[in-house]
C-alpha positions as CSV (number, residue, x, y, z in Angstrom):
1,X,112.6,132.1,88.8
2,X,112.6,129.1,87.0
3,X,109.4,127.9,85.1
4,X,108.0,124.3,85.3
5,X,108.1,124.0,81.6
6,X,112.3,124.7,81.8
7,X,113.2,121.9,84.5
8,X,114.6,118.8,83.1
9,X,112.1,115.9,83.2
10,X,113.2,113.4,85.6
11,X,114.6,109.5,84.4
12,X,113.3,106.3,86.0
13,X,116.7,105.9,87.3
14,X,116.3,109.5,89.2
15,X,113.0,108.4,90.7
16,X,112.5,106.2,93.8
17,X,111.6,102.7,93.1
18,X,108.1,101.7,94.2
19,X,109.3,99.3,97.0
20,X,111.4,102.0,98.6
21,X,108.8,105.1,98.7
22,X,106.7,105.9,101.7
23,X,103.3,103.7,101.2
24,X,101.0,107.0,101.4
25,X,100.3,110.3,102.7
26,X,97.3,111.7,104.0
27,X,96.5,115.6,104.0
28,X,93.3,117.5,104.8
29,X,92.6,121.0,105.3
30,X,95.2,122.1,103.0
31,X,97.2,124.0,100.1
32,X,99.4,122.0,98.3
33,X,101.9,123.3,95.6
34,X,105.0,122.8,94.2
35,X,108.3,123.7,94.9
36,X,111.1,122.3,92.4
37,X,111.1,118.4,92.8
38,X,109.2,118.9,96.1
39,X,105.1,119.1,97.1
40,X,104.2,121.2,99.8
41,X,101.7,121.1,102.3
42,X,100.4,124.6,103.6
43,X,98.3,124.9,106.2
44,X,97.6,127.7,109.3
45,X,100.7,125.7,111.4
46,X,103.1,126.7,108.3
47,X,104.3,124.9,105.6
48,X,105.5,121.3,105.2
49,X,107.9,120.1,102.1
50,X,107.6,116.8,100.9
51,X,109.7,115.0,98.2
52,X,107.7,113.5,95.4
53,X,109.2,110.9,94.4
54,X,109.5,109.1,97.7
55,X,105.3,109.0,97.8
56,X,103.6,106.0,97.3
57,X,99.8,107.3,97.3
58,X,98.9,110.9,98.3
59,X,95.2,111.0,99.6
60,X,93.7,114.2,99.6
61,X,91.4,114.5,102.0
62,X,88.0,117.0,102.6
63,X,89.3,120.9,102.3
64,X,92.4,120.3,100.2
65,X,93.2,122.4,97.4
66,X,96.0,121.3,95.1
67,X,98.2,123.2,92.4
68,X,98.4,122.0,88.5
69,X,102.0,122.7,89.0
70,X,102.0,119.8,92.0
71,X,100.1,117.6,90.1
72,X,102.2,117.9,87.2
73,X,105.3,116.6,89.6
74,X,103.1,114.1,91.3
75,X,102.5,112.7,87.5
76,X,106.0,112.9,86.8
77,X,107.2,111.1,89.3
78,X,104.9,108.5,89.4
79,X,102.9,109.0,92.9
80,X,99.1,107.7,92.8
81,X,96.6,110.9,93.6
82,X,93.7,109.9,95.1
83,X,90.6,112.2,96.2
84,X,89.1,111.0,99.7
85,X,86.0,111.5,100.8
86,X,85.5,112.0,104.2
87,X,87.3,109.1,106.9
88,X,89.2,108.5,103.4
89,X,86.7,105.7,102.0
90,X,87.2,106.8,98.2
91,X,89.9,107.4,96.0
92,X,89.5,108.4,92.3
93,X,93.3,109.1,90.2
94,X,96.8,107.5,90.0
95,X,99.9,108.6,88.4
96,X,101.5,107.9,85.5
97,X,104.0,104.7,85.8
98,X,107.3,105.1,86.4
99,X,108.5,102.3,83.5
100,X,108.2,103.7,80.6
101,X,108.4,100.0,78.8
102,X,104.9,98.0,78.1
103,X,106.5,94.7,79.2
104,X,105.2,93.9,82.4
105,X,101.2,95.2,80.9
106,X,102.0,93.3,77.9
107,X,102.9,90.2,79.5
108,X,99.4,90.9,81.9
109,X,97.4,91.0,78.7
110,X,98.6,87.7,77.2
111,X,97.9,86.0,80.6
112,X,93.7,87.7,80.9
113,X,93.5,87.2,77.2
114,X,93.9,83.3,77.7
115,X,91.2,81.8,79.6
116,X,93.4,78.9,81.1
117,X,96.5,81.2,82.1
118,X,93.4,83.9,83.3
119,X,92.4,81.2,85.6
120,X,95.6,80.0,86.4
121,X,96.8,83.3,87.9
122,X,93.1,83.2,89.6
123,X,94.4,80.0,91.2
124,X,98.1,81.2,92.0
125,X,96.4,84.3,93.8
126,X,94.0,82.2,96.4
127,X,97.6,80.3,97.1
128,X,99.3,83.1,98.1
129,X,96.4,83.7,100.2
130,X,95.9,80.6,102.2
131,X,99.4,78.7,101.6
132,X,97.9,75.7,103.4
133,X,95.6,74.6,100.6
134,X,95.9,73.4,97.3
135,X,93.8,75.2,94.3
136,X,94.6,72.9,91.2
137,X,92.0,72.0,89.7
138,X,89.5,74.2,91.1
139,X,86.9,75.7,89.0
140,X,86.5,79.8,89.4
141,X,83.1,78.8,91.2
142,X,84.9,76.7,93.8
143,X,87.4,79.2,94.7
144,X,85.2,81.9,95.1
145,X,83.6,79.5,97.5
146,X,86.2,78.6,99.5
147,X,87.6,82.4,99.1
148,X,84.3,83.7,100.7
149,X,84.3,80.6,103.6
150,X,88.1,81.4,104.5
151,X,87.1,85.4,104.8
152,X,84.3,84.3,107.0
153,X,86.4,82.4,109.4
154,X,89.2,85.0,109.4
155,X,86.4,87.2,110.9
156,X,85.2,84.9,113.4
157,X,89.1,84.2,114.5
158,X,89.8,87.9,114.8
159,X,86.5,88.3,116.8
160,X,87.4,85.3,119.1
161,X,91.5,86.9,119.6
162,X,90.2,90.4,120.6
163,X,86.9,89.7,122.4
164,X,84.7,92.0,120.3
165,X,81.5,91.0,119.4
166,X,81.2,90.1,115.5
167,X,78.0,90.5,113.8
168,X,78.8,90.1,110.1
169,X,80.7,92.6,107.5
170,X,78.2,95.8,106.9
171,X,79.5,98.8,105.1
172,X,76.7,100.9,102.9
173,X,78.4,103.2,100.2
174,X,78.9,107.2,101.0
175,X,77.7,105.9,104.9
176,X,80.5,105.5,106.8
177,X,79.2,106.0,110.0
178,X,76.4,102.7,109.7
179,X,78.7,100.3,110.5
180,X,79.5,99.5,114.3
181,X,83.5,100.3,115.1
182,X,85.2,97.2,113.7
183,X,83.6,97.5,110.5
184,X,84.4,101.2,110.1
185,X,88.1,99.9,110.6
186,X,87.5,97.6,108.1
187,X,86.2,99.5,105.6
188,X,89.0,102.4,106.3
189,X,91.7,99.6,106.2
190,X,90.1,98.5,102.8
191,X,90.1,101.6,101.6
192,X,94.1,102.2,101.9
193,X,95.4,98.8,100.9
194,X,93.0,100.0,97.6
195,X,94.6,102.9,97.4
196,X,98.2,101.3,97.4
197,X,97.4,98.3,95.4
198,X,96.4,101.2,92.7
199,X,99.6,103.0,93.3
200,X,101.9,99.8,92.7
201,X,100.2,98.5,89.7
202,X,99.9,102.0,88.1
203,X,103.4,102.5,89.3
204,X,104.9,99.5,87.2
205,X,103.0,99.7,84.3
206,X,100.1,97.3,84.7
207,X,96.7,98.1,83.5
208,X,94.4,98.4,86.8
209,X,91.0,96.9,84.7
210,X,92.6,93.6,83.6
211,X,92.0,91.2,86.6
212,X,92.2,87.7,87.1
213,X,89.7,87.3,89.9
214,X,87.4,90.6,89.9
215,X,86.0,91.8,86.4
216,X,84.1,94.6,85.0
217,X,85.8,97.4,86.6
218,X,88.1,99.9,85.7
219,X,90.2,99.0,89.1
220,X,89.7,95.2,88.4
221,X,93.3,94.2,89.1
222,X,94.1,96.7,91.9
223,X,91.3,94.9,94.1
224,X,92.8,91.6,93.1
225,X,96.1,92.7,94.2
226,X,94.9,94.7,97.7
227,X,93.0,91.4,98.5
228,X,95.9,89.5,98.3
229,X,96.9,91.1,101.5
230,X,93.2,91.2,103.4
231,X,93.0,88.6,105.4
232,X,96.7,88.8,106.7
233,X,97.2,92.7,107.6
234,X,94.5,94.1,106.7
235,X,91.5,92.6,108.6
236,X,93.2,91.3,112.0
237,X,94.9,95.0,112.0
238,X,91.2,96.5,112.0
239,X,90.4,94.4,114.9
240,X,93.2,95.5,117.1
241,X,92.4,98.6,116.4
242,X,88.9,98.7,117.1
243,X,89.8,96.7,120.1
244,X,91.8,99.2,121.5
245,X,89.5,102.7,121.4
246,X,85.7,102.7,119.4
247,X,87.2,107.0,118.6
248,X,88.3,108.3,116.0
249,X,88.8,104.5,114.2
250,X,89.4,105.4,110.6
251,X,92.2,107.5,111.7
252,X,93.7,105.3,113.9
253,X,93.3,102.8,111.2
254,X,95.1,104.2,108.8
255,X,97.5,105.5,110.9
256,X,98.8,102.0,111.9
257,X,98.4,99.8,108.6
258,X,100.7,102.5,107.6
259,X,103.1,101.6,110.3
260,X,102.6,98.0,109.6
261,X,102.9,98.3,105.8
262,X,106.5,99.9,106.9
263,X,107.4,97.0,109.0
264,X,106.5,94.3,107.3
265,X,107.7,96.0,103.5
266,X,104.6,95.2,102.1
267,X,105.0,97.3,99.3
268,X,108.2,95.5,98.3
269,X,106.2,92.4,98.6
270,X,103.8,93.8,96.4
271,X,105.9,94.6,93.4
272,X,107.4,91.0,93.6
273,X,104.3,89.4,93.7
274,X,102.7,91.0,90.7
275,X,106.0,90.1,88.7
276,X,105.5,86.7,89.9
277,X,101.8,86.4,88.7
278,X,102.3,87.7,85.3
279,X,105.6,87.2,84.0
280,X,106.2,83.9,82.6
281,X,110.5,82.4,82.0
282,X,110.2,83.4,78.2
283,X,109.5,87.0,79.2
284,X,112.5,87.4,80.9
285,X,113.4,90.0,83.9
286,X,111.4,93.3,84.2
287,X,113.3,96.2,85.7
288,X,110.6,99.1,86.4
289,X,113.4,101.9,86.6
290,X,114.7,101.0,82.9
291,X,116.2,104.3,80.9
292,X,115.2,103.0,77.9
293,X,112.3,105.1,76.4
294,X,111.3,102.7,73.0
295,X,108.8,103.0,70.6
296,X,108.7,99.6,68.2
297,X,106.4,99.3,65.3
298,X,104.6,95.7,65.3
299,X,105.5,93.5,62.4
300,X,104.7,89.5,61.1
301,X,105.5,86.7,63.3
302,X,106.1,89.0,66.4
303,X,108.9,91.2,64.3
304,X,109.3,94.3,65.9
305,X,111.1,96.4,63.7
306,X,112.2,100.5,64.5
307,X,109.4,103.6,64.8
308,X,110.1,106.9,63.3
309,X,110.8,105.1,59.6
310,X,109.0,104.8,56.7
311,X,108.6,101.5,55.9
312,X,107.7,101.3,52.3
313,X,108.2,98.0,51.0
314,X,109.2,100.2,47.5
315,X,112.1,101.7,49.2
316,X,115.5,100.2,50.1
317,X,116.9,103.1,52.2
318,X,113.9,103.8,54.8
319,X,113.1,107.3,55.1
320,X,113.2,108.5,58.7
321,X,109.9,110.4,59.5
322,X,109.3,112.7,62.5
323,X,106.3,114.9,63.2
């Protein structure tokens, strides 16, 4: 049989891109394992194969067990792993990227490290939000405020649409249950669009911690990115559904942003919106499923000169060097 350590690593260009892959998977009560390029998913009904490189985010959900050989494919191909508690409120890992250039984090860290392109891409993110208002010249404080007053009356219009009564956002961490229906679905519709925010800036290289609106966190960026989406899928969908059935909501929840993250290809949106915010003309195009697999050494004035040499200044014929 052959060993994990003998397949051939997979190339960018072999692996699905991020817009095309299935946004995520949820499993509970379960094996999983690994079977060539494939995860599978034992439980008492039998075994179910799924390909790995077409997974967005796998959340693993209360009384899964999974396989070092699975999580070595799920790395390899670039899936996000995340560890849910139960109703799926927490996730904790992500996957390697599946660019193996720095480019699109490189050009992230020149736009967080300035304080006026930082708060530029602040302002670019709250207009891809609302649309209908106009953020120049707005300090952080005042976007935050109008931010927090447009989330407000996005609640109070989802209330008024689906005739349930609204009584503010309450969610208490590791207590699911506190919070009347429509704020379970919330918090379970939160939850996922976390979770594939994570797996879409992991996915393309980005460092999760540098955002441009949140700060502090090691997941900084993906709940800058997940929010860009909150108050147009994520919050009216948790209203239909709580609207619908007060059972079983955080299933029901995630169950249909799925379905409407299909339909409306959010997660191709997602990938061009990030390239969007961070790249600048000068840094040119960024393709995520490059081959190319470059090491560059740093030099003066933004020289960039070959890895693997010894660069003595002493030495006209640079000695290659290799560990």
């Amino acid at each position: 049989m052959t060993t994990v350590s003998q397949r051939t690593a997979l190339s960018p260009r072999q692996l699905t891109r991020t817009a095309e892959r299935i946004s995520f998977i949820y499993l509970e009560r379960c094996t999983v394992h690994r079977d060539a390029n494939a995860i599978t998913a034992q439980d008492a009904e039998g075994t179910t194969h799924i390909p790995s490189a077409t997974i967005g985010t796998l959340l693993l959900g209360p009384g899964t067990r999974i396989t070092h050989q699975a999580m070595s494919v799920l790395a390899e191909t670039g899936a996000a792993v995340c560890w849910v508690g139960e109703h799926g409120v927490r996730f904790y890992a992500a996957g390697r990227a599946l660019s193996r250039s720095s480019a699109l984090m490189e050009a992230q860290a020149r736009q967080w490290a300035n304080t006026r392109s930082r708060l530029a891409v602040a302002r670019a993110m709250y207009q891809m939000r609302f649309p209908d208002e106009d953020p120049a010249g707005l300090t952080r404080h005042e976007l935050l405020g109008r931010e927090g007053r447009r989330v407000k009356a996005c609640y109070r219009a989802q209330a008024a649409r689906t005739g349930i009564p609204w009584r503010g956002r309450q969610y208490v961490p590791g207590d699911f249950t506190s919070g009347d229906p429509v704020n379970q679905a919330i918090t379970a519709a939160a939850q996922c669009m976390y979770g594939i925010a994570h797996a879409v800036v992991t996915s393309l290289g980005c460092s999760p911690a540098l955002g441009f609106v949140h700060s502090g966190h090691e997941l900084s960026f993906v709940l800058d990115i997940a929010d860009l989406y909150k108050t147009e899928i994520g919050i009216p969908l948790a209203f239909d559904i709580a609207a619908q059935d007060e059972e079983d909501v955080g299933a029901r929840t995630r169950r249909a942003l799925r379905d409407r993250i299909n339909e409306t290809s959010l997660l191709n949106r997602c990938v061009d919106d990030i390239k969007r915010l961070l790249l600048q003309e000068e840094d040119g195009p960024f393709d995520p499923g490059s081959d190319q697999d470059v090491v560059t050494l740093q030099s003066d004035g933004g020289r960039q000169v070959p890895s693997g040499l010894n660069h003595d200044d002493d030495r006209h014929d640079y000695e290659r060097v290799s560990w």
